[in-house]
N, C-alpha and C positions, 0 to 999 in steps of 0.2 A: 202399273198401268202405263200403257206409251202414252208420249206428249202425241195430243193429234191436233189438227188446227180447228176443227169444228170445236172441243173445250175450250180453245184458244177464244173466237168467238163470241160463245153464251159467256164467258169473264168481261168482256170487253162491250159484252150490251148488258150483263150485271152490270158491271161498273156505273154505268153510264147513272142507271137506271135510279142505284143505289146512291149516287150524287145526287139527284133529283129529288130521291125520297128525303135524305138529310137535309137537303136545304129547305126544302118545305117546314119539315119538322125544327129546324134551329132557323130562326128569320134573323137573327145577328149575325149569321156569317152569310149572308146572300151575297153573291155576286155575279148573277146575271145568268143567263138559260146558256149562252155559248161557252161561255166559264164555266158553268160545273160538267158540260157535256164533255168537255177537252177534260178536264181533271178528273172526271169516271173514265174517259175512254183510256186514257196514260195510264193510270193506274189499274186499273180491266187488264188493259193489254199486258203490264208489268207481271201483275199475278199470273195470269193465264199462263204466261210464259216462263217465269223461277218456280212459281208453286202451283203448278199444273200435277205432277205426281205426289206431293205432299200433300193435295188435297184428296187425292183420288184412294189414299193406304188408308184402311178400316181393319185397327186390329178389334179379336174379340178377346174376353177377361184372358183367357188360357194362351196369350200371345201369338195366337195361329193369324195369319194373313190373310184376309176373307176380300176377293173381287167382291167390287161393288156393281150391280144390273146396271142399266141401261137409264131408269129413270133415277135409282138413286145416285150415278155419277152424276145428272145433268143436276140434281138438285144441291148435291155438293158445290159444284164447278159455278153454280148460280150464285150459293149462297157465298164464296168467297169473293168472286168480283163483286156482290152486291156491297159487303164486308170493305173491301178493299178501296171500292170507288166512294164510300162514304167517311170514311178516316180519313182519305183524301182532301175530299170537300172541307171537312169542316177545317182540316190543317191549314191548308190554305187561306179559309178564310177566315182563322184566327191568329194567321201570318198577315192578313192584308189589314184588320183590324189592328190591330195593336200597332204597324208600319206609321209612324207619322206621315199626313197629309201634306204634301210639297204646294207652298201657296206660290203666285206667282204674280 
């Protein structure tokens, strides 16, 4: 499948989306509504753009290469920023957790 910018896109408001969802789901690595939004959108935009065709290849058992429709690429292209923007999040903020706090 070609890289088109509209997959580009649905990764990068996955992402977003999928940061969102993690941090609700894990309250130890919160850090704050404009901080996961930038850490789904970096990472959305990352995937969208290296594994925009890796996501889109659907072999079947018999190794034949089967295009994917219309809804099932967006649903792929979804579920990997969604993927991508939340392994993000929580990296992050199990990088900012464990960082000792600078007193002053």
């Amino acid at each position: 499948m070609a890289w088109t910018e509209i997959n580009l896109m649905i990764q990068i408001i996955a992402g977003i989306l999928g940061a969102h969802a993690a941090a609700t789901a894990v309250k130890d690595h919160h850090f704050g509504f404009w901080g996961h939004s930038l850490a789904g959108m970096i990472a959305g935009a990352l995937s969208g753009y290296f594994l925009q065709g890796i996501v889109s290849t659907v072999v079947r058992g018999d190794g034949a290469v089967v295009q994917p429709g219309a809804v099932d690429n967006f649903v792929l292209q979804a579920l990997a920023g969604a993927v991508v923007g939340a392994i993000a999040m929580l990296l992050i903020g199990m990088i900012k957790q464990i960082r000792p706090e600078k007193s002053s």
